[in-house]
C-alpha positions as CSV (number, residue, x, y, z in Angstrom):
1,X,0.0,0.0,0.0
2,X,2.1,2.4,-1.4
3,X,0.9,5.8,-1.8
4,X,2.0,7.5,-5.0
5,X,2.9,11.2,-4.1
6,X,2.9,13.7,-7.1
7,X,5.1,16.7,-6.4
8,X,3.8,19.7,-7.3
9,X,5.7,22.1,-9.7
10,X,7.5,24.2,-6.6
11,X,8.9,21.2,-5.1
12,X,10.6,20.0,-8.1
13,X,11.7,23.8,-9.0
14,X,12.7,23.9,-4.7
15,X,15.0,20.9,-4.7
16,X,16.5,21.7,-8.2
17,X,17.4,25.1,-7.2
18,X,18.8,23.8,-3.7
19,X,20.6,21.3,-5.8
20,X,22.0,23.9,-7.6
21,X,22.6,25.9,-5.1
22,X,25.1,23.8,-3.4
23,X,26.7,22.9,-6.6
24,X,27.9,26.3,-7.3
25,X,28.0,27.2,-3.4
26,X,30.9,24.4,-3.5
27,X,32.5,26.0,-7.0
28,X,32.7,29.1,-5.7
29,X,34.0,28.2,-2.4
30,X,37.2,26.1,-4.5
31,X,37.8,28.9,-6.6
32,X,38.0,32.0,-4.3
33,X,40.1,30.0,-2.4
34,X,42.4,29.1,-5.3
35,X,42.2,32.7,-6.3
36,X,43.1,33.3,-2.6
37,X,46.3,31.1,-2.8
38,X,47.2,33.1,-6.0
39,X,46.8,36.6,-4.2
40,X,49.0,35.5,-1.5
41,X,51.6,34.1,-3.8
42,X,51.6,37.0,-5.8
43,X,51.9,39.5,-2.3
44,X,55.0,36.8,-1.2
45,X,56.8,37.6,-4.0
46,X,56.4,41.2,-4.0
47,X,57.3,41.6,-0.3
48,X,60.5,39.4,-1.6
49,X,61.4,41.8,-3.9
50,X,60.8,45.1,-2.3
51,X,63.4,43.3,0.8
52,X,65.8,42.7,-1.9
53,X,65.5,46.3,-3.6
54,X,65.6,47.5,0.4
55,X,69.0,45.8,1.2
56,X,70.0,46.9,-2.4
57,X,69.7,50.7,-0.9
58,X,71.2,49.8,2.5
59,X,74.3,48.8,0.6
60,X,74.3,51.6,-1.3
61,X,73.6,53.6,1.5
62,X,76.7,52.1,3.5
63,X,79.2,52.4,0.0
64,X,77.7,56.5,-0.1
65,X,79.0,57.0,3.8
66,X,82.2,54.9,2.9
67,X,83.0,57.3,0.2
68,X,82.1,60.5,1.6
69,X,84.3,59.7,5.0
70,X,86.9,62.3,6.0
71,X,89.5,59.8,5.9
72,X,88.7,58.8,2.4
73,X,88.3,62.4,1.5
74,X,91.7,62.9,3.2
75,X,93.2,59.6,1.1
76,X,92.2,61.0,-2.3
77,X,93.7,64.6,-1.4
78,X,96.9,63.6,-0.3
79,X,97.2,61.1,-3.6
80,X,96.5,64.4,-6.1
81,X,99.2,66.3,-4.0
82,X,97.0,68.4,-1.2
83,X,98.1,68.8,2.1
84,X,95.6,69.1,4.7
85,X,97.0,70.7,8.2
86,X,94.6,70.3,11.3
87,X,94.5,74.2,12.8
88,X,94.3,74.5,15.8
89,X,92.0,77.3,16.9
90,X,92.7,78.7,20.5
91,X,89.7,80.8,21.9
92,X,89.6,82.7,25.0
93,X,86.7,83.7,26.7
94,X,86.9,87.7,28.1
95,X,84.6,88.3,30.6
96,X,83.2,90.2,33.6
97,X,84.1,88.2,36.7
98,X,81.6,89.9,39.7
């Protein structure tokens, strides 16, 4: 005694659209994550490069300061025939002693 149930239009439109529904909940879910994955792969290699480009400048940086030192400066003088004499400067201080 079976009971043969018809299912009315909305029923069959309901379950194909939840079917549906979690098809392309599930698509959606793998590819925002893959697309995810790719964003962070992409921001790795970009923060990779801009460290790279950063010690790049500290180096440069260090070989700027190297070359612009005193006794360098001092080095390169005395090699094209300049003599450089440290003054000494004596000041006195003249005041009123009440």
């Amino acid at each position: 005694m079976k009971k043969n149930k018809r299912q009315s239009g909305f029923e069959r439109f309901a379950k194909k659209f939840l079917g549906l529904s979690f098809i392309l909940f599930a698509l959606g879910s793998v590819a925002l994550n893959s697309y995810e994955s790719t964003i962070n792969v992409n921001c790795k290699k970009t923060e990779e490069s801009i460290n790279a480009l950063q010690s790049d400048i500290d180096a440069l940086d260090m070989q700027k300061q190297e070359l612009a030192s005193f006794s360098r400066l001092k080095s390169i003088a005395t090699s094209k025939g300049y003599k450089y004499q440290q003054s000494s400067v004596a000041s006195t201080i003249i005041g009123d002693n009440d």
